[in-house]
C-alpha positions in Angstrom: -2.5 11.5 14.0 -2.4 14.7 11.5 -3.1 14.4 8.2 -1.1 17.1 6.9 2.8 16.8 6.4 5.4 19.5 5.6 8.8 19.9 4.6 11.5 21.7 5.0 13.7 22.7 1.8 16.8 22.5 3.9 16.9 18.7 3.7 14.2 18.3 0.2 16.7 21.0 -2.0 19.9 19.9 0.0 22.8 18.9 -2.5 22.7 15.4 -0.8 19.3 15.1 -1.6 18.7 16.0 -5.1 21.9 13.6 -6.1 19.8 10.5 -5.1 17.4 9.0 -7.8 13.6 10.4 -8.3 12.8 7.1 -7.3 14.7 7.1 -3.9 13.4 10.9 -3.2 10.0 9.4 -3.7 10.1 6.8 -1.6 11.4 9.9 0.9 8.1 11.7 0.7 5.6 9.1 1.2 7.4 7.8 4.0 7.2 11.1 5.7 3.4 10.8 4.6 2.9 7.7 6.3 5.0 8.1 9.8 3.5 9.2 13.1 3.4 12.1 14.7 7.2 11.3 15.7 8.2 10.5 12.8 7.9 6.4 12.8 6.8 4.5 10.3 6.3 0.9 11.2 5.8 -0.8 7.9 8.7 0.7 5.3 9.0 -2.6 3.1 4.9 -2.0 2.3 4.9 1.7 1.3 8.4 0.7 -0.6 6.4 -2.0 -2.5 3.1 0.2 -3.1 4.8 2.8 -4.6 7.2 0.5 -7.1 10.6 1.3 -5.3 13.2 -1.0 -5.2 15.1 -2.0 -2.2 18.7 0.0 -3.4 16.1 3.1 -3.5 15.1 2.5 1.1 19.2 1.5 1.1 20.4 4.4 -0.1 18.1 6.8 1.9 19.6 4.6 5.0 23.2 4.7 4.3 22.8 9.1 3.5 21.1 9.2 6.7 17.9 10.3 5.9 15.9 7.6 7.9 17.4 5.6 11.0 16.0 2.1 11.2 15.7 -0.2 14.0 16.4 -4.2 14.7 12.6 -4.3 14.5 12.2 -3.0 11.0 10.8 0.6 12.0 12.2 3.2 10.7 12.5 6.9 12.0 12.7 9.9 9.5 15.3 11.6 10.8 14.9 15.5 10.3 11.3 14.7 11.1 11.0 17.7 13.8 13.0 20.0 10.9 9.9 19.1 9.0 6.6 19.3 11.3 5.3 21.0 14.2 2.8 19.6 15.7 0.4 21.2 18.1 -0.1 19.6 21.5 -3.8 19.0 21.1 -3.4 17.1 18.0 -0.3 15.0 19.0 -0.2 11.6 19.2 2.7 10.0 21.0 4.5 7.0 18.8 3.3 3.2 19.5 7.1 2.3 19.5 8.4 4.0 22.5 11.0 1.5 22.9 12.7 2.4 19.6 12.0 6.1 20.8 14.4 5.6 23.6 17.2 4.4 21.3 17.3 8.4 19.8 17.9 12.0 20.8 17.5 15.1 19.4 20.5 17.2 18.0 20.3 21.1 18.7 19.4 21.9 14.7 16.1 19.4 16.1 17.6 16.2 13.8 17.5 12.7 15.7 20.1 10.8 16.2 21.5 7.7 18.1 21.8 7.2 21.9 25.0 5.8 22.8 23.7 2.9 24.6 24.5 -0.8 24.3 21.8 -2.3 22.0 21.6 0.7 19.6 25.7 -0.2 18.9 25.3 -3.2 17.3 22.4 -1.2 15.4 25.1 1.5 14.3 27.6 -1.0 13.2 25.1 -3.3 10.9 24.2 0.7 9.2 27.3 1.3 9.6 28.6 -2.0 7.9 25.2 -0.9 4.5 26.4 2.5 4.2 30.3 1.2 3.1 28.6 -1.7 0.9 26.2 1.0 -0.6 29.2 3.5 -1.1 31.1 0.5 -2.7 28.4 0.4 -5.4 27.1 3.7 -5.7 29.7 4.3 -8.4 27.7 1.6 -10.3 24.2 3.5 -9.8 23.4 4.5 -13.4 21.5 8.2 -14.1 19.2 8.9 -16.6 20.0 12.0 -19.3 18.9 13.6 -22.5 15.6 14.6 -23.1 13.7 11.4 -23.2 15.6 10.3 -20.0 16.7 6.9 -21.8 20.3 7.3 -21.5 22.0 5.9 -18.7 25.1 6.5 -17.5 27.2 6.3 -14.5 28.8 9.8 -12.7 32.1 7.9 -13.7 31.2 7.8 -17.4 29.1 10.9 -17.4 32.1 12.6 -16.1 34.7 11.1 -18.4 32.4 12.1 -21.6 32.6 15.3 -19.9 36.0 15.2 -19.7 37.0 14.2 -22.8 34.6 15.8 -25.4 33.1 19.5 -25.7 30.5 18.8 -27.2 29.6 15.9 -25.2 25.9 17.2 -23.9 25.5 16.9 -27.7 26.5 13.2 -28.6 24.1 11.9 -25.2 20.9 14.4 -27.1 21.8 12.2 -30.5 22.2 8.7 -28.6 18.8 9.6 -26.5 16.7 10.9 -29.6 18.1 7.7 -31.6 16.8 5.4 -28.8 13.6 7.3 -28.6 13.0 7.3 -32.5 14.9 3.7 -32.8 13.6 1.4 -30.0 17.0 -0.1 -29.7 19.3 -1.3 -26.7 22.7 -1.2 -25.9 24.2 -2.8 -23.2 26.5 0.6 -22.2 25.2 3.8 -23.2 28.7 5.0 -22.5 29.7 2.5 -24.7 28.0 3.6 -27.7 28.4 7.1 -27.5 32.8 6.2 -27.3 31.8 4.3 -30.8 30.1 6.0 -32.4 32.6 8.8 -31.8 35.1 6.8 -32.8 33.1 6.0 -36.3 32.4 9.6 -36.9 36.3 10.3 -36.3 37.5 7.7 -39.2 34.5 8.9 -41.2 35.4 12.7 -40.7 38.6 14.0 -43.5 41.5 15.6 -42.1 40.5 19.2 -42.3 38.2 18.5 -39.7 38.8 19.9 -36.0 37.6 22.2 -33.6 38.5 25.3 -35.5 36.4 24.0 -38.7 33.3 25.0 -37.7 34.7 28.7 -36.3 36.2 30.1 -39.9 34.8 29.7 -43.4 35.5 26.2 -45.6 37.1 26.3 -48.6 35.2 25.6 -52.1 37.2 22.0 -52.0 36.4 21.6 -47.7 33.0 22.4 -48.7 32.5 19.8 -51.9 33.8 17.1 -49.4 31.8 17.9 -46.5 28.9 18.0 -49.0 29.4 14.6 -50.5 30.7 13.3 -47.0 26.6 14.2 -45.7 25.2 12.3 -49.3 26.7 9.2 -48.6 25.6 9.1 -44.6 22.3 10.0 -46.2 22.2 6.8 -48.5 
């Protein structure tokens, strides 16, 4: 079997890629480091385990496509010939020619399913993970700010987005406050609405979007002045 493994940076800078977690695009790599010269890999669960992946992280990669897995438990990296070219005097057909039969290759050189009997009950139990993994991947929390400690869903992240400008902003001061703090919140999204909601009352009427574009008055600035003291107390 060779030792060397490459890539292709259709699949590894593909949108549908780089949306999945670090975690679940590691588990990617050294599972294409560990498979045969076909692309098998007979033992996912152990490389998943060695590395510290969790089982949502082998799921997702599943229900996206980017392995097919068998009733046995092997799995097949499915753009494997995308990735590698093996020459013929270094090839090593796959142990699991049984599983091999199950798949055919697609003209871009992807694997996919044979429509045979067996491999249909396959389809539907994949079939049957990817609409329980869509179901909750609107519950998958990413990581933001510059310490990565702030987690938020795509749904929160994009209602932040939606509903403040300066919303890249209020996740920097919740992540740095963590950071510096060592506190926990049960919703990051949570907090941030709060805290937005304390600076609002806290704020005097004068100030808006246009406040910080045109010059303060002596009286704006004597109030914004004494507003900072007593935050600083």
């Amino acid at each position: 079997m060779a030792e060397k493994r490459m890539f292709t940076k259709k699949i590894t800078e593909s949108d549908a890629f780089l949306d999945m977690p670090l975690s679940a695009q590691c588990l990617y790599f050294h599972l294409n480091m560990s498979a045969d010269d076909d692309g098998f890999v007979n033992a996912p669960k152990k490389i998943q385990r060695l590395i510290g992946a969790k089982d949502d992280d082998l799921k997702l990669l599943i229900a996206k496509s980017f392995v097919l897995v068998f009733e046995t438990g092997v799995l097949v990296i499915k753009h494997w010939r995308m990735h590698n070219t093996i020459r013929q005097d270094r090839y090593h057909p796959t142990d699991y020619q049984e599983e091999y039969k199950q798949i055919g290759l697609k003209p871009n050189n992807s694997y996919t399913w044979q429509p045979n009997g067996n491999q249909m009950e396959t389809e539907n139990r994949l079939d049957k993970i990817r609409l329980d993994k869509i179901s909750k991947e609107k519950y998958i929390k990413r990581k933001y700010g510059s310490f990565e400690n702030v987690e938020l869903t795509d749904e929160e992240y994009q209602k932040l987005k939606d509903r403040f400008s300066d919303y890249e902003e209020k996740i920097e001061n919740l992540s740095s406050y963590i950071a510096s703090k060592g506190d926990k919140y049960k919703s990051h999204y949570a907090t941030i609405l709060n805290w937005s909601r304390k600076d609002s009352d806290e704020m005097p009427h004068w100030w808006n979007k246009e406040f910080k574009e045109r010059e303060r008055t002596e009286d704006e600035e004597r109030q914004l002045q004494e507003l900072i003291r007593g935050n600083q107390r």
